[in-house]
Structures are given as C-alpha cells and as structure tokens.
C-alpha positions in Angstrom: 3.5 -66.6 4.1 1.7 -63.3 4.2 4.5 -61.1 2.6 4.7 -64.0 -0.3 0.9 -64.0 -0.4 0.5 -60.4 -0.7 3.6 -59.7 -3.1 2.1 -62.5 -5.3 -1.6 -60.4 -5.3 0.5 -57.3 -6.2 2.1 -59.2 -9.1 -1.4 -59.2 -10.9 -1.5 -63.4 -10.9 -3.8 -63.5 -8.4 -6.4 -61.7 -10.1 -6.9 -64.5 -12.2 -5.5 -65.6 -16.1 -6.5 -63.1 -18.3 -4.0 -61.3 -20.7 -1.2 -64.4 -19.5 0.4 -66.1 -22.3 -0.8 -69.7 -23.2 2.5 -70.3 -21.7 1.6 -68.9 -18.0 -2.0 -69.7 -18.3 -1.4 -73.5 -17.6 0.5 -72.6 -14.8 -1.9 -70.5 -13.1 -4.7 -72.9 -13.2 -2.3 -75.2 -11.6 -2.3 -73.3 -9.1 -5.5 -73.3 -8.8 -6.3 -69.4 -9.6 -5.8 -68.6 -5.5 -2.8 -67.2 -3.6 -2.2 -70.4 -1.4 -2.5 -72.3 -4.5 -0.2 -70.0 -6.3 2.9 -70.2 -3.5 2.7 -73.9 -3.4 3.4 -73.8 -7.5 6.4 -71.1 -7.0 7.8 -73.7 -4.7 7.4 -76.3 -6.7 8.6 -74.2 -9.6 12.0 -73.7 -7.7 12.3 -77.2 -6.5 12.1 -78.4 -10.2 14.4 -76.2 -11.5 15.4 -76.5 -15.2 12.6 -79.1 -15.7 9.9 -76.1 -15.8 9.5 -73.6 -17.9 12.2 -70.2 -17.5 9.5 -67.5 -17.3 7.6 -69.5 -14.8 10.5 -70.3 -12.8 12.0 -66.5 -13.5 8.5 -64.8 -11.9 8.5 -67.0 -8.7 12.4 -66.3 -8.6 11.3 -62.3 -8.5 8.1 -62.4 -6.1 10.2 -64.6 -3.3 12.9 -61.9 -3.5 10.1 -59.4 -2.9 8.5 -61.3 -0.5 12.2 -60.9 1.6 11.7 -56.9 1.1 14.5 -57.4 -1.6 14.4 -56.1 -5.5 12.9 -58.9 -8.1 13.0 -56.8 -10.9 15.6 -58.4 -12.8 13.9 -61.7 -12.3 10.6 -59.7 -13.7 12.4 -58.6 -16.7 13.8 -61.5 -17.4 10.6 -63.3 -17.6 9.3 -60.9 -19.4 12.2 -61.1 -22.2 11.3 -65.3 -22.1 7.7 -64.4 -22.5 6.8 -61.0 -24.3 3.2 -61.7 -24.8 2.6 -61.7 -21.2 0.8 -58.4 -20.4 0.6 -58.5 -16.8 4.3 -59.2 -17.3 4.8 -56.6 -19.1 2.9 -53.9 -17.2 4.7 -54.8 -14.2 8.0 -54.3 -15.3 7.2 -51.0 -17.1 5.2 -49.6 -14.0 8.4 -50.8 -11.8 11.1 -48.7 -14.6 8.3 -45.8 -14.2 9.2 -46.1 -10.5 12.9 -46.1 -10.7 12.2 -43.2 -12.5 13.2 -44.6 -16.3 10.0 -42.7 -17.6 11.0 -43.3 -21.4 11.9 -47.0 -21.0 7.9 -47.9 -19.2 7.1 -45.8 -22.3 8.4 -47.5 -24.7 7.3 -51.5 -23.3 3.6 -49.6 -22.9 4.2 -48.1 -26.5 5.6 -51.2 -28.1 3.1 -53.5 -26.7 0.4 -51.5 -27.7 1.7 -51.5 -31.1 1.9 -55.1 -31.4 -1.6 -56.1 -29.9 -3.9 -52.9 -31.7 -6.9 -55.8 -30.8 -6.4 -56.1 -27.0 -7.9 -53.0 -25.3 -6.2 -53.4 -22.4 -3.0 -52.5 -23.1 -4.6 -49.4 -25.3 -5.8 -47.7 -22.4 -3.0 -48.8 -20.2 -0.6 -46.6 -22.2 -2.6 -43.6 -23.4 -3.3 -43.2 -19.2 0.5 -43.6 -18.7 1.1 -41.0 -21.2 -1.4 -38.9 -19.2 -0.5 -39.6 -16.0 3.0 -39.4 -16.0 3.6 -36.3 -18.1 0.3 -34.2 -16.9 1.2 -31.1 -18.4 3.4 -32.3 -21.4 1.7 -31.3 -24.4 3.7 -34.0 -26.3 2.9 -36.7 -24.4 -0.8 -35.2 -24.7 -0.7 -35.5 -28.2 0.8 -39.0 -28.1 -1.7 -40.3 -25.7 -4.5 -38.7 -28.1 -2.9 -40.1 -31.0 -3.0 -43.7 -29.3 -6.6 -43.2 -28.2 -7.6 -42.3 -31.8 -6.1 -45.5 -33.1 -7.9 -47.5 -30.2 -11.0 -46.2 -31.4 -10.8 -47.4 -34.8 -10.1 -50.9 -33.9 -13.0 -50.5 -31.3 -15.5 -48.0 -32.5 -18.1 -46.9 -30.1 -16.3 -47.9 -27.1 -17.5 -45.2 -24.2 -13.8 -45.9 -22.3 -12.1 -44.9 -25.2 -14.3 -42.1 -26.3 -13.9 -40.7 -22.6 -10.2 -40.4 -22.6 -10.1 -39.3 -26.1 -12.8 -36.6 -24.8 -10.4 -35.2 -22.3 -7.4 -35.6 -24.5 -9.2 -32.7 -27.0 -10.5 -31.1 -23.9 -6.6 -30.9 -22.4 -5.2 -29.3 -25.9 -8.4 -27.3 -26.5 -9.4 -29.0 -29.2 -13.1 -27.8 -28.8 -14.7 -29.2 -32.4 -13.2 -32.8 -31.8 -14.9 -32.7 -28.2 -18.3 -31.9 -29.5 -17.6 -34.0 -32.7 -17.6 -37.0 -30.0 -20.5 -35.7 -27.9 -22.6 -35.6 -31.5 -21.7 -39.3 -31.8 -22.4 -39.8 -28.3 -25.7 -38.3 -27.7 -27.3 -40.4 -31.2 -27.2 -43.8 -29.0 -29.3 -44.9 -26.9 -28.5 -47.0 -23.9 -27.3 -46.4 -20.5 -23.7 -46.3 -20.9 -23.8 -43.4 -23.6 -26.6 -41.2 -21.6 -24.0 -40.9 -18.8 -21.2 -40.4 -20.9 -23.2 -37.4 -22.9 -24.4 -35.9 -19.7 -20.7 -35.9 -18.2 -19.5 -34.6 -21.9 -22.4 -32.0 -21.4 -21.5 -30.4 -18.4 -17.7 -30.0 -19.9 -18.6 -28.5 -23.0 -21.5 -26.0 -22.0 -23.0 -23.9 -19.7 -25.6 -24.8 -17.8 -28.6 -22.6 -19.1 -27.4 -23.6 -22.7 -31.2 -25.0 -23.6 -30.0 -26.4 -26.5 -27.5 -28.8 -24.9 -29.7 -29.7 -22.3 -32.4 -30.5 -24.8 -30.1 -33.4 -26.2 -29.2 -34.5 -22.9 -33.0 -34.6 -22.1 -33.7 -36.7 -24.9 -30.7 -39.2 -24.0 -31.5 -40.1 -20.6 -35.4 -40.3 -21.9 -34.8 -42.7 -24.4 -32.1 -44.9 -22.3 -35.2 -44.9 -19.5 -37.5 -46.0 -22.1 -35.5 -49.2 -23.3 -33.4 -50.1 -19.7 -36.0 -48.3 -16.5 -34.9 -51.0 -14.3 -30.8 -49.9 -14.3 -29.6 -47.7 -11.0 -27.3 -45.9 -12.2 -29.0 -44.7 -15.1 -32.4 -43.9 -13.5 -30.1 -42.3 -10.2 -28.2 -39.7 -13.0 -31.4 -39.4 -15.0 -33.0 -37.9 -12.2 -30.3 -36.2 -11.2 -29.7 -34.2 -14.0 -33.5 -32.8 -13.6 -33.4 -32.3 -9.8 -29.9 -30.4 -10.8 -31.7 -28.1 -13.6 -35.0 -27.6 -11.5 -37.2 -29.8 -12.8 -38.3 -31.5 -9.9 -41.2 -33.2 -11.5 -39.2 -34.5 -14.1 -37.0 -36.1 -11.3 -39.3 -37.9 -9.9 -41.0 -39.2 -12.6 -37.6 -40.8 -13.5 -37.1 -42.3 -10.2 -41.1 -43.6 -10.4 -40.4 -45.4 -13.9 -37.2 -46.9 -12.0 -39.4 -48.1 -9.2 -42.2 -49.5 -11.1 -39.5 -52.0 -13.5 -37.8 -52.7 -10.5 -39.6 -53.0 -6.6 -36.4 -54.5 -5.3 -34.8 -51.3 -6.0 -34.8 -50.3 -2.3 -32.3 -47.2 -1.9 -34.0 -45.3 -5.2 -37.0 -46.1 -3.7 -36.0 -44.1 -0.4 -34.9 -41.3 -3.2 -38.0 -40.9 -4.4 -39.9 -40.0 -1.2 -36.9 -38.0 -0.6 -37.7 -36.2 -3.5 -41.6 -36.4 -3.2 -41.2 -34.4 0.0 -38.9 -31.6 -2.2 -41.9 -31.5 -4.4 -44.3 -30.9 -1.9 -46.4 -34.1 -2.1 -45.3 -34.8 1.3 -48.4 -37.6 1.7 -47.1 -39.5 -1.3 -43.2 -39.2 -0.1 -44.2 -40.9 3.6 -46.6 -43.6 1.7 -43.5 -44.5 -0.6 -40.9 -44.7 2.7 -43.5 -46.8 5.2 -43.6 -49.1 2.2 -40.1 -49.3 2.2 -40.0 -49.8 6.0 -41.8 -52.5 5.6 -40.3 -54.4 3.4 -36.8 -53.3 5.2 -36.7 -51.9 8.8 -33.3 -51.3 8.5 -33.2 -48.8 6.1 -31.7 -45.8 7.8 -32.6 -43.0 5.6 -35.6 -44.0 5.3 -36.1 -43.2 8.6 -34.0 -40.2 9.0 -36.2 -39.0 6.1 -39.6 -39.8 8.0 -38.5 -38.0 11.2 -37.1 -34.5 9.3 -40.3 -34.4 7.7 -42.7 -35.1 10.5 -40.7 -32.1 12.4 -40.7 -29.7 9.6 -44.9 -30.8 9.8 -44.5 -30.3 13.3 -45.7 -33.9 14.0 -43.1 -34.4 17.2 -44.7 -38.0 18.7 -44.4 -38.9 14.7 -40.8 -38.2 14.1 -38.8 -39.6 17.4 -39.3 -43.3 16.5 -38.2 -42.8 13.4 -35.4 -40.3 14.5 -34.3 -42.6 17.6 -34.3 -46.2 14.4 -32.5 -43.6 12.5 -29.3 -43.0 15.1 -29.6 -46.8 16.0 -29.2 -48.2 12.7 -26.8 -45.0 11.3 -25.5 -43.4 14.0 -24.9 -39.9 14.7 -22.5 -37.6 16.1 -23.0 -37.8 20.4 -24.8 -34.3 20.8 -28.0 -36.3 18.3 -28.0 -38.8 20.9 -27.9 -36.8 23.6 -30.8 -34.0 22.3 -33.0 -37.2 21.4 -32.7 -38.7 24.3 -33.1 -35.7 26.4 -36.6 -35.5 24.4 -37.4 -38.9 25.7 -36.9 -38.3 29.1 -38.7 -35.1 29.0 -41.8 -37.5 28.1 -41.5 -39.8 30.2 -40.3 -42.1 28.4 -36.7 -43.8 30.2 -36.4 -47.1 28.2 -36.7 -45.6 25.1 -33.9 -43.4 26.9 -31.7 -45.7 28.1 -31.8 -48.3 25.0 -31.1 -45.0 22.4 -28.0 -44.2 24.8 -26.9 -47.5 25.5 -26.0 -47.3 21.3 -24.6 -44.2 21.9 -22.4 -44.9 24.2 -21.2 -48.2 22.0 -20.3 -45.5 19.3 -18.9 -43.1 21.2 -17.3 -44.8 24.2 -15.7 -41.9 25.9 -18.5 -38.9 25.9 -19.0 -37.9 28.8 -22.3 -36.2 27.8 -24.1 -39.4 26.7 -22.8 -41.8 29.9 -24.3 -38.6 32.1 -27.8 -39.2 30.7 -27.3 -43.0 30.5 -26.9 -43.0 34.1 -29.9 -41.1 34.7 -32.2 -42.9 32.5 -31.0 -46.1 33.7 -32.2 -45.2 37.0 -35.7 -44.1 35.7 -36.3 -46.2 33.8 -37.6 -49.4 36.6 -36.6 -52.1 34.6 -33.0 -51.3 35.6 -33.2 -48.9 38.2 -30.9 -51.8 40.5 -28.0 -51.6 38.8 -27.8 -47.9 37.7 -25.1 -47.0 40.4 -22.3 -48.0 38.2 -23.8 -46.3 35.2 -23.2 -43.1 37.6 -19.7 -44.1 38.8 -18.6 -44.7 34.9 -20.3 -41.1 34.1 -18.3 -39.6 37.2 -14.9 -41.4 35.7 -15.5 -40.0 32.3 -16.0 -36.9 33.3 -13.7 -36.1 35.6 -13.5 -32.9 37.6 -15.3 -30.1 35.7 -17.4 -32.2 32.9 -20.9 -32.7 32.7 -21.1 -35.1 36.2 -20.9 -31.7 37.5 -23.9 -30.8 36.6 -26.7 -30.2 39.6 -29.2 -32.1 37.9 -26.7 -35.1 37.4 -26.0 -35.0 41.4 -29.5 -34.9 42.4 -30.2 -37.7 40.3 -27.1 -39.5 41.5 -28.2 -38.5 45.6 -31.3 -41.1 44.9 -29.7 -43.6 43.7 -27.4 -43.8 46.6 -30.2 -43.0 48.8 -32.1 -46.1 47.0 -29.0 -48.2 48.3 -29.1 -46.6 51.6 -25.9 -44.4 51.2 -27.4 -42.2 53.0 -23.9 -39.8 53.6 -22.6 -40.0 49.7 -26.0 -38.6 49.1 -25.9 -36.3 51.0 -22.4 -34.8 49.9 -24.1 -35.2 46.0 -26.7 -32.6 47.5 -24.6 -30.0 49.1 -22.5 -30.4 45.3 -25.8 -29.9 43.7 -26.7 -27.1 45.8 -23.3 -25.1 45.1 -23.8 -26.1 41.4 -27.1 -24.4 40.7 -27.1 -20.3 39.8 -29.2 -17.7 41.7 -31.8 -17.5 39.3 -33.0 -21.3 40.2 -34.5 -20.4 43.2 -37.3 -23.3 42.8 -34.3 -25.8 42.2 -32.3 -25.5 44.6 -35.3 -25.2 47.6 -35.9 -28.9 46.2 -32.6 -29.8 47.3 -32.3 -27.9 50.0 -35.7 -30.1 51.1 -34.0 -33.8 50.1 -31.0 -32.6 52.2 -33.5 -32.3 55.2 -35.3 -35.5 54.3 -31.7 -37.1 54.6 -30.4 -35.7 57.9 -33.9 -36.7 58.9 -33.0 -40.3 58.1 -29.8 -39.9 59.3 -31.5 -39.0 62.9 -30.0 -35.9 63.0 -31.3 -32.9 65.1 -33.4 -30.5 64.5 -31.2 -27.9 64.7 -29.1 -29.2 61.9 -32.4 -29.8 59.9 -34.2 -26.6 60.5 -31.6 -24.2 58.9 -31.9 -26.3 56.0 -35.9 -26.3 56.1 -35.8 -22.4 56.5 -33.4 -21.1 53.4 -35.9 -23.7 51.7 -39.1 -21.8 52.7 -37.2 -18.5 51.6 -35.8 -19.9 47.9 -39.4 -21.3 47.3 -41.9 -20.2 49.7 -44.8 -22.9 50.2 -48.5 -21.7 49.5 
C-alpha cells in the first residue's frame, strides 16, 4: 500500500489534474484527486481491462510495476504515445530517459512539447531549466535554453519567471546589454513581484556603491510600498535592502508602513524593534516587542530580543525572564541553560532554576552539565526538595567517573540530601569526595566541609577523637573570629 501510494505521488497524479489531458482528467476525479482514491481506480483500471481507456490502463500498469521496485517505464511511454497531450506524462518519461542517461531524447519530448503548446507556461520553463540544468556549462544548450526563454516571453510578456531565467541566461553568455535591457523593463513597474526581481537583478549587474542603480532600486521598493504596505515579503526585502546599504532609518520606516497596513503582522513586527534597538531608539524598540508579547507570549525572539537588550543596558533583573521565555520557547545549546540557570540560583531563585532545567534537560537528554544543576536546584528549591535524590542519582549516571558529578560543590549539595533522608554514611563518603575535590586555594570551602563532616560523625555518635581532628584542620583552613 505505501510503496503504491508513494510511487503514485511521485508519478505527479496526486498533485491534482492540471496539465492531464481531457482524457486523464475524468479519471483522476474518479479517483477522487487523493492517493487512496487513486489506487482503488488503478485496480479497477486493471480489473476492467480492455473496457477502459489504454493510457489509463497503461499508467496504472507502470506505477504497480514500480510500486514492486521494478522498471514501468515502458508502461510510461506507452501511455504517453496513447496520450501525447498529457504533460505530466510527458515530463515523466523525459525526466526518466534524462536518468538512464538518454540526455538528447528527454531533450527532444521537452523541446517538441514546448513547440507544440507555446501557450502553456509550464512546459516553457520546464525545458529552458532542463537545458540549463543538464548541460551547465554547454554554451549550446545555453543558447538554446535562452532562445526558448525569449520565445516564452513573447507569448507571455511581463512574466517575472521568465524574465528571471532569461536574466541569467544573458548573465551565463555575458550578454551584459540584454541583462540591463531586462532590468530597464523591470524597474518601470510597480508592484511587489517586480521590486524584488529589480533588486535581485541589481545586485548582479552593479556594484554596490553604484548610486545610480541604487537610486532606481530605491524608487521601486518605494513605490511597490506605496500601493501593497501590507505584503511580507515585499516590506521584509524593502527594508532589507536599506538596513544592507546603511540606511537604517530608511529601514525602519519600511517595516513601520508594513506594521501600520497590517497589525497581524507579528514576526516584522518583532523586526522592527529589532531594528529600533540598531537605531538607537531603544525605548521605542522594547514598546513595539511588549506589544507584541502581549498579543503573543510565545514569540521567541521577541524575547531573546528584550533580554540582549536589557543586558547590553545593563538591566540584569530585566532581561532573565525574558532570556529564561526565550530558551523555553526556542531552545538553546546546553551551556545557555546551564549559565542562566546558574544566574538563578545565584539569586535565590530555585524554581525558576529547576523549571528552566527541567526544559533543558527535555532537549538535551544526556548533558551531564544540566542534570548536575537540576539536581541541585531540585533540592532547593522546597517545593520538591523530597524527591531530588534521584535527580542526583541520574546526574551521577550521566556523568560517570570524571564529569561534572565530580564536582565538590555537586557532592556537598548531594551529602544534604542524603543527610535529609538520614543516609547519614553516603553523606559522609560525598564529603570526604568533596573535600579531595576542592584545590588549595579554597581554604574557606573546604573548612565548611570539613565542619559538616564533624556535624555527621556527631550524628553518627562517634567519638571525639574521630571528630576533633576534623574540627581542628577546620579551625586552621578557616580560622573562626
């Protein structure tokens, strides 16, 4: 079912009946225009035999034959032969000689088809890329495909797809005047579609301090902003090709005309306090992304935005809620998770902790790193201090014998958790780890756990000469005022 399924969506059927012959079309919307629909006509197309029609009976013939990993191309051709005015038929078979590597006969069905249907765009296009595509650096099949393009364009003048390929055709054989003949058409329209297409011509045929050129392009996306300010894409490379030629101002201004036609417009409107902040009206750029915050919480860059700018301002209590929404609704690599949350803890502030790591350790389910501080701010934070212990047992797994569970401050914090439980002798053996773990210079640190080790053997009734030693080397590491 799935191999049939699939080799019929491959086939180009399932995309629906355009460019089928009036002979196939019936067919498909028999079929109902859907791939299940479409395998219960090729069976019924093969049960029936001679009472259906060859080239629908031929094309089922060739997609169960692929369906069993065999070769259906004769079928293919064959219905193709029965039916010539089926381009997807067509297509198929000359992409599937291209592939056997008869280069000249997928030519000549492209070439031929193209021929006899000047008024179907389609099959223009299909053959002046084939001519590019196959033979990249054949100047003959250059000059073919520009040939065909130039026809195409008479029977559909002004069409930007066209006047694209043609663009790069004269570009390919350095046919300079014909490329800015095209961009001089180009840049006379107004709309969207041409103001991209003479901005992309732009940056081919000039460089980029050429004033002139950038004049016209100026004037393009201006006037396609006048008549269509609510369009995306336009007002997105509109304001790109300022921000690109620093002119800032310019940039945003395109982005604000964008906003004001359309409120909606959600991930420009993020843009354009992205770009506020580039321009130095940082108060404007933070009004424009709350406002977008609150229409959408969700927005991700919105936040990441907020947060870069309120540390660059140096506004730390500011930027972590936004920079902890950010990595929650984004993501991050694990060392942003494990900075932020580090911050966090630092404050006082374990929930925030814990719930930030707890997505961290969803998206990154074997760092070691992030499970470490999990563990510990599981335990501070109250709310789940009972059941941190097995947050510190799946740290210790994942890290294994020389990763961050190594770490002093990850044993101490692991000694009261067991000593929480009453495990008083695993808590100890985390302190005499932690103790070997710290370096000379933290003197203060380890007279702390030299200290909890004597609280321990205290609870453990031990006697005072095992607890005094301890006591002592404590006294000398920190001395007590």
């Amino acid at each position: 079912m799935r191999l049939l399924t699939g080799a019929i969506r491959v086939s180009g059927y399932g995309r629906g009946a355009a460019g089928l012959s009036p002979r196939f079309i019936g067919c498909y919307r028999t079929a109902g225009g859907d791939d299940c629909g479409t395998m219960r006509w090729m069976l019924m197309v093969l049960a029936a035999g001679p009472l259906m029609a060859d080239p629908k009976k031929d094309f089922a013939r060739g997609v169960l034959e692929e369906a069993r990993e065999g070769d259906g191309s004769q079928w293919f051709e064959k219905a193709r032969e029965e039916d010539p005015d089926a381009w997807p038929l067509v297509e198929r078979v000359a992409l599937a000689r291209a592939g056997a590597g008869d280069v000249e006969g997928a030519s000549t069905l492209f070439r031929e088809f193209a021929t006899e249907h000047p008024e179907r765009l389609g099959p223009q296009l299909a053959y002046a890329d084939f001519l590019r595509n196959s033979s990249p650096g054949d100047d003959f099949a250059a000059k073919l495909a520009g040939e065909a393009l130039e026809r195409t364009l008479e029977h559909h003048p002004g069409e930007l797809s066209v006047i694209r390929r043609l663009f790069r055709s004269y570009e390919q054989r350095g046919m300079r005047q014909k490329s800015i003949e095209l961009f001089d058409q180009v840049v006379k329209r107004a709309g969207a579609g041409p103001a991209l297409a003479a901005a992309e011509m732009a940056r081919t045929l000039f460089p980029g301090d050429d004033e002139k050129a950038r004049t016209l392009v100026d004037e393009v996306f201006l006037k396609a902003m006048e008549r269509s300010p609510a369009d995306p894409v336009l007002a997105k490379a509109a304001s790109e090709h300022f921000r690109k030629t620093s002119r800032l101002p310019q940039a945003v201004e395109m982005l604000e005309k964008h906003v004001a036609a359309d409120p909606t417009s959600l991930e420009l409107r993020v843009r354009l306090g992205v770009l506020l902040f580039a321009a130095e009206r940082g108060d404007e750029g933070v009004e424009v992304l709350k406002q977008v915050l609150e229409i959408d919480p969700r927005q991700g860059l919105a936040h990441q935005s907020l947060a870069k700018y309120y540390r660059r301002s140096e506004m730390p209590e500011k930027a972590r809620p936004h920079a902890i929404e950010a990595l929650k609704i984004r993501g991050g690599d694990a060392g942003e998770f494990v900075q932020l949350a580090g911050e966090l803890l630092d404050d006082q502030l374990p929930r925030d902790a814990r719930l930030l790591l707890e997505k961290g350790l969803f998206d990154h389910p074997e760092n070691a790193e992030i499970a470490v501080k999990l563990a510990i701010a599981t335990r501070r934070d109250e709310s789940t201090r009972g059941s941190a212990a097995w947050r510190f047992r799946e740290a210790e797994s994942l890290s294994g014998t020389d990763g961050p569970a190594t770490e002093p401050a990850f044993q101490l914090e692991f000694a009261e958790c067991l000593l929480e439980s009453g495990q008083t002798e695993p808590a100890a053996d985390r302190l005499r780890t932690a103790i070997r773990g710290y370096g000379a210079e933290q003197g203060v640190e380890v007279a702390r756990a030299y200290r909890r080790l004597a609280d321990v053997f205290r609870q453990q009734g031990r006697s005072e000469a095992e607890i005094r030693p301890l006591q002592k080397r404590a006294d000398e590491l920190d001395p007590p005022e």
